[in-house]
C-alpha positions in Angstrom: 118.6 -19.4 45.5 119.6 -18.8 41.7 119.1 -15.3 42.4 121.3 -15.3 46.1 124.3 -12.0 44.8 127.5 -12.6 46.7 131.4 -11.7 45.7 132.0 -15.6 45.0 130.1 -15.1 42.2 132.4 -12.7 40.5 134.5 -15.5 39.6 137.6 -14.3 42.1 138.7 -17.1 44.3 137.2 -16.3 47.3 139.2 -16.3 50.9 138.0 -17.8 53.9 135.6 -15.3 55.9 132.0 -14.2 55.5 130.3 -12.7 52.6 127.3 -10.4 52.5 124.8 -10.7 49.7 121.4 -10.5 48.2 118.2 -12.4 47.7 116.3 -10.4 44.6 114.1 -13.1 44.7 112.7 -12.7 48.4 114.4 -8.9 48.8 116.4 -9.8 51.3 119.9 -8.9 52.5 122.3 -12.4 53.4 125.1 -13.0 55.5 127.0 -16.6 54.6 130.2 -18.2 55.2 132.5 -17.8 52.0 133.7 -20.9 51.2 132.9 -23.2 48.8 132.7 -26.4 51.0 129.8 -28.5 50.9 128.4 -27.4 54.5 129.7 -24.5 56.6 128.9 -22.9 59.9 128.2 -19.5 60.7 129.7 -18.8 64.1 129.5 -15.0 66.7 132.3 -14.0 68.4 132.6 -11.7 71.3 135.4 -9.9 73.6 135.9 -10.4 77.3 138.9 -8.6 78.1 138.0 -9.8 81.7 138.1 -13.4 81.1 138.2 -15.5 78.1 139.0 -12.9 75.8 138.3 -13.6 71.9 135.7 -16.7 72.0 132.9 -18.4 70.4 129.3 -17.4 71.6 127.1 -18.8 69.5 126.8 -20.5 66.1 124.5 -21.2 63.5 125.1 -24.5 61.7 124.9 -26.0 58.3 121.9 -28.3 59.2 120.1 -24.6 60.7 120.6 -25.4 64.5 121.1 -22.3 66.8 123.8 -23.0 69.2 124.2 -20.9 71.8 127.0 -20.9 74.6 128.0 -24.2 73.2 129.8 -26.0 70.2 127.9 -29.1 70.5 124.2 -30.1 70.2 122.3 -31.1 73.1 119.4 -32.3 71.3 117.1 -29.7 72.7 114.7 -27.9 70.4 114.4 -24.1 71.1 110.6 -23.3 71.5 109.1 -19.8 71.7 106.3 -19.3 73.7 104.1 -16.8 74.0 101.8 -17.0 77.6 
């Protein structure tokens, strides 16, 4: 990842939020939290303006786990089949 191109590189503090970045190394374009704590999630929000409003629908987290109408694991393992 020594070749992973974000703004908290450029030596600015950085704020709380999302950066986007680069991979030369695998040419690929990155999304990642912008913090600089040890492990941080990567949550989606949507809008219901007919309900809920602002909330959480999904979330990837530090350990890689795809969480999706929940905050909390259930232990299940998401399988794609093709049959």
């Amino acid at each position: 990842m020594d070749d992973v191109k974000t703004d908290v590189d450029s030596g600015i503090t950085p704020n709380k939020g999302i950066a986007l970045g680069y991979d030369s190394a695998s040419q690929t374009g990155i999304i990642i939290p912008d913090t600089n704590s040890a492990s941080s999630n990567l949550a989606f929000w949507t809008y219901d303006s007919t309900s809920t409003g602002w909330a959480e629908r999904a979330r990837i987290t530090s350990g890689g786990d795809l969480l999706v109408g929940t905050q909390t694991s259930a232990g299940y393992k998401f399988r794609v089949w093709d049959g």
